[in-house]
C-alpha positions in Angstrom: 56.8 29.4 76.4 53.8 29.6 73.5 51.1 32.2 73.3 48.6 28.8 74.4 50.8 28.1 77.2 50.5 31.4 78.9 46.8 31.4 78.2 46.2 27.9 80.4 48.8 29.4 83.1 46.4 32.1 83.4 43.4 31.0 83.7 44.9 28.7 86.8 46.3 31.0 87.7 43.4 33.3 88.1 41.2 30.3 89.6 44.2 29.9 92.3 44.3 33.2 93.2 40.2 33.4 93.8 40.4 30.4 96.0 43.1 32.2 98.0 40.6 34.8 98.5 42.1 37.6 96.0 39.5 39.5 95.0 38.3 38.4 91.5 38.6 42.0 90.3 42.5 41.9 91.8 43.1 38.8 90.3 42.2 39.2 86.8 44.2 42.8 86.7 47.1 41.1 87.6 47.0 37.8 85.9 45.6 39.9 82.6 48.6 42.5 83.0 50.9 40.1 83.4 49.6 37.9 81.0 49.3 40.6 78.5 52.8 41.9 78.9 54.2 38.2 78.2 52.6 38.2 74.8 53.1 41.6 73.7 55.3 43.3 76.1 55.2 46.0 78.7 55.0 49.3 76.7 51.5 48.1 75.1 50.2 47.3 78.1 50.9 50.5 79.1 49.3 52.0 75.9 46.4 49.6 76.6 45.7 50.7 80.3 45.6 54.0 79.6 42.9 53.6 76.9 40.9 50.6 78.1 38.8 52.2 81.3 37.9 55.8 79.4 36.9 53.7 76.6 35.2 51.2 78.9 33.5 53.3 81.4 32.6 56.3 79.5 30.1 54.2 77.2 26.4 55.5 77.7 25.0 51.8 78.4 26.9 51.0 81.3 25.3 54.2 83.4 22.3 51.9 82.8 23.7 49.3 85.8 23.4 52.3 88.9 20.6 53.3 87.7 19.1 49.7 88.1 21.1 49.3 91.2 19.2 52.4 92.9 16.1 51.4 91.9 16.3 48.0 94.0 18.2 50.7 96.9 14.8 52.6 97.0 12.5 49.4 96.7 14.7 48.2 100.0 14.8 51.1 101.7 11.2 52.0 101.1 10.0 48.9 103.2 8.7 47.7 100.1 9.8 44.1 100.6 7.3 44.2 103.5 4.3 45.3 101.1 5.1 42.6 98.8 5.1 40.1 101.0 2.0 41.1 102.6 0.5 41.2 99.2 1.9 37.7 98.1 0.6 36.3 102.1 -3.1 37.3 101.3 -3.4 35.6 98.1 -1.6 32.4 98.9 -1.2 32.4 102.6 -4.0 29.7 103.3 -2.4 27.2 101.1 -0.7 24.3 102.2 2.6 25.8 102.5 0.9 29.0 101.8 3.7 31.1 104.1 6.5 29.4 101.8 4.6 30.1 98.0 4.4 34.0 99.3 7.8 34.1 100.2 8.6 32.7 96.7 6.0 35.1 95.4 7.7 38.0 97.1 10.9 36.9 95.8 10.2 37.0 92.3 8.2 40.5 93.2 11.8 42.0 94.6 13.7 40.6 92.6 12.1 42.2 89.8 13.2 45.2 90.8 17.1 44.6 92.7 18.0 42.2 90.0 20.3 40.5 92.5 20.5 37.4 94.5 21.5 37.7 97.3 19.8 41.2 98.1 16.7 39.3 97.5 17.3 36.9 99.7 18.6 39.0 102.6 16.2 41.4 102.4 12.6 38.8 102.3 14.5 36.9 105.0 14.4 39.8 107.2 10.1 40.0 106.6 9.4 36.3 105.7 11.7 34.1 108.5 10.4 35.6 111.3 6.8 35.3 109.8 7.3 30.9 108.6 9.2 31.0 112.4 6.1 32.3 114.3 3.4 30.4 112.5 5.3 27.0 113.0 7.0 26.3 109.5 9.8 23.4 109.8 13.3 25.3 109.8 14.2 23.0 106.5 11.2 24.5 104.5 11.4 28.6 105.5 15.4 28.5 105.4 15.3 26.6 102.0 12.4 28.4 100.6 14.2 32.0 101.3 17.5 30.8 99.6 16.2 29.3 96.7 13.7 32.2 95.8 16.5 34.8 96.4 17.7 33.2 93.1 14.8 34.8 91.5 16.8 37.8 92.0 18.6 37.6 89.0 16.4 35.5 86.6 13.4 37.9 86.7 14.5 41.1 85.0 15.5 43.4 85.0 18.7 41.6 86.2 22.2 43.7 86.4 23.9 40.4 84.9 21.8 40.3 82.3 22.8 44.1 81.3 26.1 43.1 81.8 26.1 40.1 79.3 24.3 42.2 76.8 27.1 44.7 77.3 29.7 41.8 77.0 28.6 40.2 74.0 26.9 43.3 72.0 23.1 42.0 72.3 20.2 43.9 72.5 19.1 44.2 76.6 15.6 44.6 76.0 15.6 41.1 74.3 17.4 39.8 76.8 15.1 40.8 79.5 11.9 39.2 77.6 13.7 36.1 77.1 14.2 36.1 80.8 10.2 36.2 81.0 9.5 32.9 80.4 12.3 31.0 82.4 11.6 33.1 85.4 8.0 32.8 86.1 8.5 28.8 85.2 11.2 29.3 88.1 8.5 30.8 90.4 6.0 28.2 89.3 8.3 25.2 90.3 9.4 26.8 93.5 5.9 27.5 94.6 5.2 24.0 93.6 7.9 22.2 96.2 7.0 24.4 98.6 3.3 23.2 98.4 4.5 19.5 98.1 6.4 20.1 101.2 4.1 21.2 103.2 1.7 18.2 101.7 4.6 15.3 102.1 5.8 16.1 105.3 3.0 16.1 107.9 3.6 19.2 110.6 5.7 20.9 108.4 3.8 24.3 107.4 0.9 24.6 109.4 -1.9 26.4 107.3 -3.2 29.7 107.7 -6.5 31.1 108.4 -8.2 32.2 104.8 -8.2 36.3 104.7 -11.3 38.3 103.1 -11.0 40.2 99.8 -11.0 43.8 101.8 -7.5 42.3 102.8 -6.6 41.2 99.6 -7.1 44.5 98.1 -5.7 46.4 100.3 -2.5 44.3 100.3 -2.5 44.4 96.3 -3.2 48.2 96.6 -0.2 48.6 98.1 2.3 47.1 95.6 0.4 47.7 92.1 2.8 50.7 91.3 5.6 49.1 92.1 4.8 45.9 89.5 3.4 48.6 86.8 7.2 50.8 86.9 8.8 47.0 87.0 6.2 46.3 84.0 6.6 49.4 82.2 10.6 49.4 82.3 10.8 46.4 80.0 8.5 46.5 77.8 9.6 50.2 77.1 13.2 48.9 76.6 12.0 45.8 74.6 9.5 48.2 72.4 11.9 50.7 71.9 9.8 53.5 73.8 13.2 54.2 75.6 17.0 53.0 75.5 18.3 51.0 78.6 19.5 53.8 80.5 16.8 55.9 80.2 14.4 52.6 81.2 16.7 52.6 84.1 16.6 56.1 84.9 12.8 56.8 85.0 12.2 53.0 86.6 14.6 54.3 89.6 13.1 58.2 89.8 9.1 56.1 90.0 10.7 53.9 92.7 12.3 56.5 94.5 8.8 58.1 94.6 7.2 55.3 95.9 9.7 55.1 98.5 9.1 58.1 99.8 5.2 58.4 98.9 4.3 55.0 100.8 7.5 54.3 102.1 8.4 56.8 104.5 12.0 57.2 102.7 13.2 60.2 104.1 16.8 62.5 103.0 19.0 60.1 104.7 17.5 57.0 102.9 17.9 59.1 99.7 22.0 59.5 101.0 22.2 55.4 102.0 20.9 54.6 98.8 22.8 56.4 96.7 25.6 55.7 98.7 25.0 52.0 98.5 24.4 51.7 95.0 27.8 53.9 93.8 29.5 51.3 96.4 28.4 48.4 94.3 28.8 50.3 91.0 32.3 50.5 91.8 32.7 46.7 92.3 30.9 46.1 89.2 33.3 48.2 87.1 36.0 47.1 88.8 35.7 43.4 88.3 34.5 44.4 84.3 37.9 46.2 83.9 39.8 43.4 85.5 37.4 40.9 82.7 38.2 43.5 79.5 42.0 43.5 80.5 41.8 39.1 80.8 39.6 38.5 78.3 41.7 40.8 75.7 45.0 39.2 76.9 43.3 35.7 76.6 42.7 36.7 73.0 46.0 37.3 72.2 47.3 34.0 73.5 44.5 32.4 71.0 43.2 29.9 73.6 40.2 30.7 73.0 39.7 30.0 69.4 41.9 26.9 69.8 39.3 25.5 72.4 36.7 26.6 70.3 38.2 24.8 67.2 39.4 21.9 69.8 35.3 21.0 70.6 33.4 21.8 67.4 36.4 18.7 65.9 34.4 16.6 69.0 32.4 13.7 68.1 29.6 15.2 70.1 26.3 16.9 69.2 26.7 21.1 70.6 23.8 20.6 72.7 26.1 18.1 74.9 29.1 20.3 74.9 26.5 23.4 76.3 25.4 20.8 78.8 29.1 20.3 80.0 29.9 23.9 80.0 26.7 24.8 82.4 28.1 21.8 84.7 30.9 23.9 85.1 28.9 26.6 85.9 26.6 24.9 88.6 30.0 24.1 90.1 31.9 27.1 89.8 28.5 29.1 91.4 29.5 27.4 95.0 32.5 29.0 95.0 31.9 32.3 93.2 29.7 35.4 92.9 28.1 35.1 90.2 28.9 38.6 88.3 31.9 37.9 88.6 32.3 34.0 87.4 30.0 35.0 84.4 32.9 37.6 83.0 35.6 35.4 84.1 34.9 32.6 81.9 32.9 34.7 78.8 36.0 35.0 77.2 36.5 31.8 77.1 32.7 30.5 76.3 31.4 32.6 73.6 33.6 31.9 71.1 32.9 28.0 71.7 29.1 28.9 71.6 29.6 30.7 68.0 31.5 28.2 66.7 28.7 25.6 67.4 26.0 25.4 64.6 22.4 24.8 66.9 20.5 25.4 64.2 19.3 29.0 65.0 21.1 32.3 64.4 24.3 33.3 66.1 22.5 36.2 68.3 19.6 34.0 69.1 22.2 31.3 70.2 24.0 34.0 72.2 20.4 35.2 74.0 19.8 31.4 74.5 23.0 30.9 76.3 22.8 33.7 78.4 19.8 32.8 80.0 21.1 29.1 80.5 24.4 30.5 81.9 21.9 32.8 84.3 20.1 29.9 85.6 23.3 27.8 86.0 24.7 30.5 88.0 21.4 30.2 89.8 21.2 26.9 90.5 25.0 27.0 91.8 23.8 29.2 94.7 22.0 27.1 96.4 24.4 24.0 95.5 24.9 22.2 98.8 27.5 22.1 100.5 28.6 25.1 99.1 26.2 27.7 97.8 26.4 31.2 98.1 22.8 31.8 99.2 23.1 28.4 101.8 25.3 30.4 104.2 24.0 34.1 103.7 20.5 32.7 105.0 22.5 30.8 107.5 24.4 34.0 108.3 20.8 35.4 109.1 19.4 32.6 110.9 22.2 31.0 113.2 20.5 29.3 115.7 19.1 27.0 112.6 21.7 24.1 111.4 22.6 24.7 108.1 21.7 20.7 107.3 18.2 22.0 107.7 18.7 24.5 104.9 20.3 21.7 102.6 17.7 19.3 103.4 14.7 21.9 102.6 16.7 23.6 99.6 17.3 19.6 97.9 13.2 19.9 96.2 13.9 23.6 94.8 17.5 22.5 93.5 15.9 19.2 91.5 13.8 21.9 90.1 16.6 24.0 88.9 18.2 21.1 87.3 14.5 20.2 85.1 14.3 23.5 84.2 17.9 24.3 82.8 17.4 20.7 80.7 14.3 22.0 79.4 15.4 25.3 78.1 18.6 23.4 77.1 17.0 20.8 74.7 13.8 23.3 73.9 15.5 26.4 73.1 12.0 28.2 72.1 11.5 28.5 75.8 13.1 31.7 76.4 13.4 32.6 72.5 9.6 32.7 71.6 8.8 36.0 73.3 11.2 37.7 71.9 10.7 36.7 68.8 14.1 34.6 67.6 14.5 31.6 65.9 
């Protein structure tokens, strides 16, 4: 059996194992080690196991993803989802569909600072449902509203994925983060947008709300203005060089934790929770980036890789159309599979195809470019019906609601996903003006 053959078994085999619910961290160890000791044989394997995770997890930037992890663990357990959303309901509460654009609003605020998905849609569920549920909002519009803004989770940095990609494929994580910029308040824009249109096309839908005064306003945005100035100050320290990504990380979680306890009441045992909570999720992460370093490097000794890559740049078809085809495959995988961990299962594969690919910008532009098309892929495949991640956690959290309500009011915020990821596809400037790449 070739080198090429065991590469293809193994990346079915992985896929096959996932769908039998293996963890993804299990399956690529196993699959990788096994993999690995076909090509080379057992007693480098061995050599390479005992080398890989010192090497791996005793590099300074990853102690940059608990840091980031705690600081959403504070935000949560601070209340300050609730302040956010209050802040986000006086401004655009008395719009049509004004309950909806806040809870988008108050997405994009949280997910600022958890930099994941599905916390932010879990936790604004918790303040924003009940809210839309009370005030008459069609179960469609506040169930599809709350999983299509907890996508924001990841777009908006700082996002743990996109730390993880820059880790992955060597770029810089501040310029990462401002490339994210762009894309993710266009994200918010659109989503606030449908929800607005909703409300407009579909008479009953979102009753409005009375109009507050400005005492309300500023009280609301008095409460949340520190917590947007750390968010504001942590990337542009790390994309100005005033700090490194960990120490971004660091003093953007100690400022939270303050603010958790200072407004939010957090008290020693929230302190215990989060920490607890974020080491627990640390430990995922590093487990599933292990079981990537091990199938990634065993993938490159079978050479698959390189052979697909030389495979589609001899295709008689532009780059730009083989990207497109590749995020496809994303949208679709995302139904199936958390996101961190489809993005490391198929980088190894990807990113050699990407640099092979001449788009007519540098090779670390094209890489910041595809990372945040591969982000909002990943996105949009949350909230793919039937299948989406986000579809049955909001469904998890309201049961009594069908979750054909949540497809039907999710279908405007997904046709929004798929303008969006064609125009940063085809206008590449999009999310590498800011930064500064060409």
């Amino acid at each position: 059996m070739s080198n090429i053959e065991i590469g293809i078994i193994m990346i079915v085999a992985v896929l096959v194992l996932v769908a039998l619910r293996m963890t993804v961290a299990a399956a690529m160890l196993i699959v990788g080690g096994l993999g690995y000791a076909l090509i080379v044989g057992v007693l480098p394997l061995q050599s390479t196991m005992k080398t890989m995770p010192f090497s791996k997890f005793t590099n300074y930037a990853m102690s940059v993803l608990p840091f980031f992890l705690l600081m959403g663990e504070f935000a949560s357990r601070g209340g300050m989802n609730k302040k956010l959303f209050r802040a986000t309901r006086a401004w655009f509460g008395h719009w049509h569909g004004g309950l909806a654009v806040a809870s988008v609003g108050g997405c994009a605020a949280f997910g600022a600072v958890s930099g994941s998905s599905l916390a932010t849609a879990a936790t604004m569920s918790k303040v924003a449902l009940p809210e839309m549920r009370e005030h008459g909002y069609s179960p469609a519009l506040a169930t599809g509203t709350l999983a299509a803004g907890g996508t924001l989770g990841i777009l908006i940095p700082p996002s743990v994925i996109l730390v993880i990609y820059a880790i992955f494929t060597e770029q810089s994580v501040g310029i990462l983060f401002m490339a994210a910029v762009i894309p993710g308040l266009l994200a918010a824009f659109q989503y606030g947008l449908v929800a607005s249109l909703f409300s407009r096309l579909i008479p009953g839908s979102a009753p409005r709300s009375p109009k507050v005064d400005w005492h309300e306003k500023i009280s609301a945005t008095r409460d949340v203005w520190q917590l947007l100035l750390v968010f504001g100050i942590v990337v542009l320290g790390i994309y100005n060089g005033w700090f490194s990504p960990t120490e971004g990380a660091a003093i953007g979680a100690f400022a939270t934790f303050i603010l958790a306890v200072v407004m939010g009441g957090m008290r020693m045992r929230g302190l215990i929770d989060s920490v607890i909570a974020a080491g627990k999720v640390s430990a995922m992460m590093f487990l599933i980036m292990l079981g990537a370093q091990l199938f990634g490097a065993a993938l490159a000794l079978s050479q698959l890789p390189s052979h697909i890559a030389n495979w589609v740049v001899a295709l008689d078809v532009g780059p730009y159309t083989i990207v497109l085809f590749i995020l496809i495959g994303y949208i679709i995988l995302g139904c199936f599979m958390e996101s961190l961990a489809m993005v490391l299962l198929t980088l190894p594969v990807f990113i050699p195809v990407i640099l092979a690919l001449d788009f007519g910008f540098s090779s670390s532009a094209a890489l910041i470019w595809f990372g945040i098309l591969v982000l909002m892929s990943v996105e949009t495949g949350l909230i793919s019906p039937p299948f989406g991640l986000n579809l049955f956690l909001i469904n998890s959290i309201a049961k009594d609601i069908p979750i054909q309500e949540t497809y039907k009011g999710v279908l405007g915020y997904y046709v929004m996903d798929i303008l969006r990821i064609l125009l940063v596809l085809y206008f590449p400037m999009i999310c590498l003006w800011l930064p500064g790449l060409e």
